[in-house]
N, C-alpha and C positions, 0 to 999 in steps of 0.2 A: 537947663538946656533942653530944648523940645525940639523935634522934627515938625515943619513948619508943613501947612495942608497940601500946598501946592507939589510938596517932595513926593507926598503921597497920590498926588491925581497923576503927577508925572510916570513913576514907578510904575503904576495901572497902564496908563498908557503904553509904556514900552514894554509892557508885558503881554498886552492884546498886539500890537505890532508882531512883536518876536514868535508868537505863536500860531497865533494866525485865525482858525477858527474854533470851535466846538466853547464848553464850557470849561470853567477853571474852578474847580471846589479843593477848599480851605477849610480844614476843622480845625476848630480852634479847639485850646487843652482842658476837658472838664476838672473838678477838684476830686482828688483820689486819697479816699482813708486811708488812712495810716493801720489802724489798727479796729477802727468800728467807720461806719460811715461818716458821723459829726466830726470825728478826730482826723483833722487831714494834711499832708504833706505841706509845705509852705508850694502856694500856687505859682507856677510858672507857665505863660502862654508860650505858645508856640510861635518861634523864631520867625517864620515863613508869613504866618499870619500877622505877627507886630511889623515886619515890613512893609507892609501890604495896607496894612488896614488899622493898624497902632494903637488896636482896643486890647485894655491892660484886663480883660475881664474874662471871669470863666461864664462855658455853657454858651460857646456862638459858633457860628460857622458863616461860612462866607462862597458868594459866588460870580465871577465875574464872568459872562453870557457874551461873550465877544459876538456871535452871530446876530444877537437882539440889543447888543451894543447899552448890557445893564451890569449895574455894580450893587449888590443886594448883601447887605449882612444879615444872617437868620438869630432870635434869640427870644427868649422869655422874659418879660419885667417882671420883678421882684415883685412878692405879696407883701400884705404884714407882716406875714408869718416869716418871712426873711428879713424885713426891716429892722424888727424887732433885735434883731442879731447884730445886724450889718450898718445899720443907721441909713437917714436916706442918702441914695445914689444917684448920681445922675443916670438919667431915662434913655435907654435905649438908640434910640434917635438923638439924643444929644452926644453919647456917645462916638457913635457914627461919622457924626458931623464934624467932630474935630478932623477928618483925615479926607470932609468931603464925600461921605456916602451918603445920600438923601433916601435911599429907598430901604428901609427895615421892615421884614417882616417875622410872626410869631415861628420859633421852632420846628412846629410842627405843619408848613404850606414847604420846608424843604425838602420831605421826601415826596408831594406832588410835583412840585415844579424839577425835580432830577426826573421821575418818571414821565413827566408829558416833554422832558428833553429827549430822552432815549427812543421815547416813541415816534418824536419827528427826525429820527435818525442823526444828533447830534453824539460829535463824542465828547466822553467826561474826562476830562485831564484832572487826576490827581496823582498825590505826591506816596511817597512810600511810608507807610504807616510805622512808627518804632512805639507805639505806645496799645496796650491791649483792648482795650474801651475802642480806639478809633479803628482797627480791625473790627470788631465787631459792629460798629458804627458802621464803614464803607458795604459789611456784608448786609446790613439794613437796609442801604440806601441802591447799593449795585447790584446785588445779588453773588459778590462774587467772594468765592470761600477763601479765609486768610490763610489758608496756604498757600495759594493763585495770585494772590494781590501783590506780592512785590517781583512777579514777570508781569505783570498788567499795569504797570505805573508807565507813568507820561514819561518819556526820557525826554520828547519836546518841552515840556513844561520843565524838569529838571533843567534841562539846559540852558531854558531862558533865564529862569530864577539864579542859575551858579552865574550867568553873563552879568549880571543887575549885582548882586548880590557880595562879588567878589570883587568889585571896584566901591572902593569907600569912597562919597563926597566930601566936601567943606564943610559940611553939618553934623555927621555921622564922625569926622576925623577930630571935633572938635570934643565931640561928644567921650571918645573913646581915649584923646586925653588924659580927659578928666580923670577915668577910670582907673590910665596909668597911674597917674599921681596918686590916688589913692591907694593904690597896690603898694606904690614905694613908701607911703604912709604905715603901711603891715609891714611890712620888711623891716624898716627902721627902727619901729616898735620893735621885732622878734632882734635886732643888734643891744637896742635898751635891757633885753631880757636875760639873753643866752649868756649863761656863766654854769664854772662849773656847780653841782648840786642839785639844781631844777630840774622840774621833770619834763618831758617832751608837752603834757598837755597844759602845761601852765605856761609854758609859751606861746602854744599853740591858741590857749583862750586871749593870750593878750593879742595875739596877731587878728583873729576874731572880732575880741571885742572893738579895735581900734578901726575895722571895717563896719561892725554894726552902729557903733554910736554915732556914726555922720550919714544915718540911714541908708546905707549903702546893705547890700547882700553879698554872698559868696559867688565867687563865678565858678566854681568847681569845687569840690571834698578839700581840705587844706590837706597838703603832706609836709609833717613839720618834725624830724626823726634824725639820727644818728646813726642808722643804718642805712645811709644815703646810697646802699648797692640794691635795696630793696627798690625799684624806680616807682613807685607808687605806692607808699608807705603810708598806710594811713592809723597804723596801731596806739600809736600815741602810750607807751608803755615802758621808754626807760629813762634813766636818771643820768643827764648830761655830766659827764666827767672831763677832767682835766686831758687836752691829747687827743678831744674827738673834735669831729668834725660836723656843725649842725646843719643840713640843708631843709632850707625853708623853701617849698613850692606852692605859693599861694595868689590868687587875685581878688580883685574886685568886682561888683558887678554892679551897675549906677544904677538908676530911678528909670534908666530907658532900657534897659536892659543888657548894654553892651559892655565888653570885658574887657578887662586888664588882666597880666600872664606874666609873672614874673618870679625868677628861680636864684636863693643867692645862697653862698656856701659861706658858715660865717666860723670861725677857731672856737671853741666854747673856754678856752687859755685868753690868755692877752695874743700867744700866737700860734701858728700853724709847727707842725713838729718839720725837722726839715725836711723828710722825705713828703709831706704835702705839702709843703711849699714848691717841691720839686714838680710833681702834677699838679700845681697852681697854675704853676707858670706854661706848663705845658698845656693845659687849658684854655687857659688866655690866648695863648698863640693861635690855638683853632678858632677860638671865638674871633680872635681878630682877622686871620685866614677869611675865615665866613663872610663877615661883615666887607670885607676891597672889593667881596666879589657883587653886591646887590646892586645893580640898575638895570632900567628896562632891558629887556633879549637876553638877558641871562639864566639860562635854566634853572632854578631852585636846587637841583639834584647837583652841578656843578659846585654850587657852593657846600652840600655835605659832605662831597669828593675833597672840597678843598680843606674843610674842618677836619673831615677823617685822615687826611694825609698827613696837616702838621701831628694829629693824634700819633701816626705811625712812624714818626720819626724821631717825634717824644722816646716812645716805647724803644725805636730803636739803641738812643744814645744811653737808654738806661739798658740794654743787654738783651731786653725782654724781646722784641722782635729782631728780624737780618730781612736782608734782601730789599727789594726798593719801594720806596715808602707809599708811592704814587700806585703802584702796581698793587700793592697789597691791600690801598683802598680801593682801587675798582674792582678786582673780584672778593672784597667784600671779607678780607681776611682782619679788616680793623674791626668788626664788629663784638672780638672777645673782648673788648672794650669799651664800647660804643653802639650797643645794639642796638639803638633809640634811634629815628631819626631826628632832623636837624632843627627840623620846626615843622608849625602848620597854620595853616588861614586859621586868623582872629576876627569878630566882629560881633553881631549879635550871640553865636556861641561860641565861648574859649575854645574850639575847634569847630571853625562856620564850617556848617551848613553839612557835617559829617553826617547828620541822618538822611542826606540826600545820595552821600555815597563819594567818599574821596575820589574813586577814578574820575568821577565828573569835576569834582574842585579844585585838586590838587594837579592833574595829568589832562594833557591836552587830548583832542580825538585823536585815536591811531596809537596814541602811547599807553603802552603796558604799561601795568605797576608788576614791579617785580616779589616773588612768592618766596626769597632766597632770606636767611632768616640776617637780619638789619635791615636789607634796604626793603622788605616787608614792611616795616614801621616807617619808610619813610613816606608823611602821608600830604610832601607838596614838593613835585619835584620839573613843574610847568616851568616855560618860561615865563620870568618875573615881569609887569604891567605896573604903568601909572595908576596907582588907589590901590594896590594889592596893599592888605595886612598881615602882618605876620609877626609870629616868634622866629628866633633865633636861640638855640639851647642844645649845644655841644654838650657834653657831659664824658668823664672820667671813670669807668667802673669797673670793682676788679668782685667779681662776682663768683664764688667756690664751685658752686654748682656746674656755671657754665666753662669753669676752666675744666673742672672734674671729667664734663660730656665730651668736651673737645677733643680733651688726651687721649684719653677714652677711644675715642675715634678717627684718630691723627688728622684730625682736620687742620690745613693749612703748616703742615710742619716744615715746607719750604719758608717760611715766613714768621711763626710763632717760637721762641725759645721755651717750651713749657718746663726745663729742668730748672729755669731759673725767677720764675714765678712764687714758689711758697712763701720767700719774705716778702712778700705783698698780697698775699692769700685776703688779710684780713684788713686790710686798708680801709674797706668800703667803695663810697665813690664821692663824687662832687659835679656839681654844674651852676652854671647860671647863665639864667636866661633876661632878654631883653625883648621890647617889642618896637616893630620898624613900619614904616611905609613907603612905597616905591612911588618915587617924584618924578616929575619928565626926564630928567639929569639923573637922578642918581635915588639915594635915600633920605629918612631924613626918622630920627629916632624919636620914639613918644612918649611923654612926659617931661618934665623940668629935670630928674635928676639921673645924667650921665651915668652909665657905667657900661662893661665889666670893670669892677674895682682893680689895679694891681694890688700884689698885696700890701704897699706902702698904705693906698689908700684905704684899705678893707683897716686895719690896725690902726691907721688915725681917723677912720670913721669910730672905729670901740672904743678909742680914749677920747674921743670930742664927747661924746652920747655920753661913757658913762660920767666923766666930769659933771657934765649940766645934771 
């Protein structure tokens, strides 16, 4: 599956429209040692730039001159002395070509042609730099020191790229399919796996390997652990036992680069002991909460109002929380639970286009993102649009620390039972996530295979797999 030329002249096109004049500079990601220069990180271009111009290659930069109405990739052809390494590549210009740029020039005509722009008083729209090299780079090329550079970014050029950017096509949806399925591919391997005995990283390599072997990559660090209140657990350090609970949060990431995002919580028993079964089910409830509320005009943040509420009425019927359940999610008293938000924009990155800056992605003009600790985290709370991608991933958490701080500090004791909390001290947590797309009508969920499991399903999912 490839992005076809035309998507790309089109893309350009509505990106000189939306902004209007001055220049558009693109760096693209050079390769960064790992440990010595030769030894280096597996390369990954930069998102903005494969949108735009869909060269999978390091060492370019890119510039689109709306006033001179030219679209210029800058870059070096390989010597021998790289051949020798790399084997031959396609050239430069042929490169290019696939996405319809005709004009390539050497590396080094791009710090002339930025300065004979500045000098006829054009401006340079660039994006905000998360990488140290391109800092140093823009301070090359601008003159302007990287402590300055992210109040001096384009919020025009931001803006246009999150408008393009945050609406998936027919191409891109078909693409990111794929991804899904692949994702559900690792999850199902990690059901084949998880028994008691094993240890978290030999789960973890088979969830892995069952993504490398169909050439696929990582879309993010796997968290594949037993301490599912850790929400970003990436230690891979203990021995699955009888009674726990294994949450796998892992995706894919295809040959184009775009991801799949998916989170399942699976018994590491034949099954759940019955107090998680008890926050199974009240999981699901939010999860499905979540999910009546997605089609067009619906704000994102409504729907984690509406996850966090079934959360708090969970909490209630078990003692844990009083008072009313809706209320206690909107000032934000569900978060000793649920401090995560609910999801976020998927696409090129398992969280698009965050190094441009959630308030511009997630939050419309005018809308604050809030500083109050959950809905902090929550990093897409817009109203939902025809092509938006997204997660959806409620989560369970009974986390020591933050009960410890809470009490501590009688936060929300109109709402929270804290004397009745210790037998579930050490629960952990649980979540699972899915990914969606907003349709003219309504949603419509990505990949072939359904879920949140109930728990009927998650238990004849472990006895179909381990039978075969």
């Amino acid at each position: 599956m490839e992005i076809s030329k035309n998507t790309y002249l089109r893309r350009r096109n509505q990106l000189k429209k939306d902004v209007g004049s001055g220049i558009l500079l693109f760096l693209g990601n050079q390769e960064v040692g790992m440990n010595y220069t030769d030894n280096t990180y597996r390369f990954r271009q930069d998102s903005s730039f494969l949108y735009f111009f869909g060269i999978d290659y390091a060492g370019l930069a890119a510039i689109i001159d709306i006033d001179e109405d030219r679209e210029i990739v800058f870059g070096n052809e390989l010597t021998i002395d790289d051949i020798v390494w790399t084997g031959k590549v396609p050239t430069l210009h042929e490169r290019a070509a696939i996405s319809g740029i005709v004009d390539t020039r050497p590396m080094k005509s791009l710090k002339t042609y930025v300065d004979q722009a500045l000098q006829r008083g054009q401006k340079v729209h660039f994006l905000p730099p998360y990488r140290g090299d391109h800092q140093v780079w823009l301070w090359e090329l601008l003159g302007i020191n990287p402590y300055e550079q992210l109040s001096k970014v384009s919020q025009t050029l931001i803006k246009a790229i999150v408008a393009q950017r945050n609406h998936k096509d027919e191409e891109e949806l078909r693409i990111l399919d794929d991804a899904v399925d692949m994702s559900t591919r690792m999850h199902l391997a990690a059901y084949r796996t998880v028994r008691p005995g094993i240890h978290e990283a030999e789960v973890a390599a088979t969830v892995e390997q069952t993504c490398c072997r169909e050439g696929y990559t990582l879309a993010f660090p796997t968290i594949a652990t037993v301490q599912g209140q850790v929400l970003h657990n990436h230690g891979f350090i203990h021995t699955l036992q009888e009674g726990d609970i294994f949450l796998l949060d892992a995706g894919a990431e295809g040959p184009m680069h775009y991801a799949g995002d998916l989170s399942s919580s699976i018994p590491v028993g034949e099954r759940f002991s019955e107090q998680q079964e008890i926050i199974y089910n009240i999981h699901l409830e939010s999860f499905q909460a979540a999910v009546s509320m997605l089609k067009p005009g619906v704000p994102f943040r409504e729907a984690h109002i509406a996850a966090a509420t079934k959360i708090c009425e969970g909490m209630k019927s078990l003692g844990l929380m009083k008072g009313d359940p809706e209320e206690a999610a909107r000032i934000g008293a569900y978060a000793l639970f649920f401090p995560c938000g609910l999801g976020h924009m998927m696409g090129l990155d398992v969280h698009d286009m965050e190094n441009l800056g959630e308030q511009y992605v997630g939050y419309s003009d005018g809308e604050e993102k809030s500083k109050q600790f959950g809905f902090k985290s929550l990093r897409l709370a817009r109203k939902l649009e025809p092509g938006f991608v997204f997660t959806v991933e409620p989560g369970i958490y009974f986390i020591p620390e933050l009960i410890d701080k809470w009490q501590a500090e009688k936060q929300f004791t109109d709402f929270i039972c804290y004397d009745r909390l210790d037998p579930w001290r050490h629960f952990t947590g649980l979540r699972n996530e899915l990914d969606y797309v907003i349709t003219a009508d309504g949603f419509r969920q990505l990949g072939t295979l359904k879920k949140p499991m109930t728990l009927q399903e998650v238990y004849a999912a472990k006895e179909n797999i381990h039978e075969k």
